[in-house]
N, C-alpha and C positions, 0 to 999 in steps of 0.2 A: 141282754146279757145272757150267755149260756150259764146253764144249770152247774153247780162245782157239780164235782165226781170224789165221792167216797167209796173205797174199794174196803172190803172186807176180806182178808185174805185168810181163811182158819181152815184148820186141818183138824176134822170132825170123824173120826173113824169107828165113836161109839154114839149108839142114843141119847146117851147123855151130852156129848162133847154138839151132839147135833140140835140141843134143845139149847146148848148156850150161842150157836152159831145162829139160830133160827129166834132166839129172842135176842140178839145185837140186829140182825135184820129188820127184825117189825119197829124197833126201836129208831133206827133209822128212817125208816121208810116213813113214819109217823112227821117227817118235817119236808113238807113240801118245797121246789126248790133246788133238793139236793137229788142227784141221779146216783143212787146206790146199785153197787155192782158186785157181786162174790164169788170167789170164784175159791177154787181147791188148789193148794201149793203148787201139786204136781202138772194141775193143767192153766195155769195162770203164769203168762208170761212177763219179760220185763218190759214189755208196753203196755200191760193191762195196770203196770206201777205207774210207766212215767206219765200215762194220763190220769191218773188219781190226782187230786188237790190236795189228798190226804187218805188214812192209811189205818183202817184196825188189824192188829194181827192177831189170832186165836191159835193156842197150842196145848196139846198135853203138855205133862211132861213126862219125857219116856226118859227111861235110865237114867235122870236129874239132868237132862236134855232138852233144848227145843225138839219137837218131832223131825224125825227122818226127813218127811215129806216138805216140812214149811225149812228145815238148812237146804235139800232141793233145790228149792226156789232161790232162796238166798246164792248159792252154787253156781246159777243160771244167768240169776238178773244183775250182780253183786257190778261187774265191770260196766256196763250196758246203761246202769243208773248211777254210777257215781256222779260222777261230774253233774250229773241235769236233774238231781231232786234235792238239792242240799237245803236244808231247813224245812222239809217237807214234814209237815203235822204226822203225826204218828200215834196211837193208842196199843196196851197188850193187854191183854187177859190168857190165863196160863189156868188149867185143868190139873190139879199138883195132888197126887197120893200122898206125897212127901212134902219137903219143904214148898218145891218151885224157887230154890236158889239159884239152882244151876240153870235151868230153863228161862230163867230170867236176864241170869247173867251171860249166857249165849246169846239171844237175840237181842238185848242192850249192845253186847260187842259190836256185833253186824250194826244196826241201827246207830253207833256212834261214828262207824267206820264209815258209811253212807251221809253222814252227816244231818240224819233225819232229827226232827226236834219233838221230844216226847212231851204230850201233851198233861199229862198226869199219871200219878205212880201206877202200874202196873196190876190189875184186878188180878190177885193170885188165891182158886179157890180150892181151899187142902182140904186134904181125908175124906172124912165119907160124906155123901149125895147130903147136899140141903135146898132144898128147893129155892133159900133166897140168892142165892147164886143163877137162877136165870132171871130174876128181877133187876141184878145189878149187871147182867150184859144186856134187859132192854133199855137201862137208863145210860149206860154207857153208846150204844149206838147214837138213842135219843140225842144226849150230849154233844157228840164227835156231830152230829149232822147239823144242829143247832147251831152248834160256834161257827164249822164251816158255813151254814148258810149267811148266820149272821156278819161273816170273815172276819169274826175275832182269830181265826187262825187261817 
């Protein structure tokens, strides 16, 4: 049986945004199994979705927004994948100065409209730097690689 595929899909364009992308990675990587794949909004295509079995997405939030780069993608892949990932597992975690309402509620839209199926609420980490915010994107990778190996999802 081939290995599932979890893609990671986040748009990382601070040290910090790169330390929650890079512990969702180890976190994952950490369950044998699963072929983890990451790629950046702007150069990840809508093939590198429809082969995923499943799906974390990583965003600021810019101006109570998903980021520029991950609607991009969305922009791109939206037609391309409708029809052929419906109930496709899904995770988010959202980098929020602010609430992360809005950033939320943008790639929930998309994500509903796609028909993808959200696997647990949305890790949204506001205001200022706390370090246990890369601890809860290694156990969310952990998790998302787990169940998919497991195929509880």
């Amino acid at each position: 049986m081939a290995a599932k595929r979890l893609l990671l899909l986040a748009h990382a364009p601070s040290p910090n945004t790169r330390r929650l992308r890079d512990a969702v990675l180890d976190g994952a990587r950490a369950i044998a199994g699963v072929e983890v794949i990451a790629r950046a909004p702007l150069q990840a295509t809508p093939e590198d979705a429809l082969a995923a079995d499943a799906l974390i997405l990583g965003t600021p939030e810019n101006l109570g927004y998903m980021s520029g780069a991950l609607k991009d993608f969305f922009d791109r892949s939206y037609y391309p994948c409708l029809e052929r990932m419906q109930g496709r597992p899904y995770a988010l975690y959202i980098r929020a100065g602010n609430d992360g309402a809005g950033a939320r509620r943008s790639v929930e839209s998309v994500a509903t409209g796609l028909r993808w199926r959200a696997v647990q609420e949305p890790l949204i980490f506001r205001g200022d730097w706390r370090e246990d915010f890369v601890e809860a994107c290694r156990e969310l990778g952990m998790a998302m690689a787990a169940g998919l190996e497991a195929g509880v999802f």
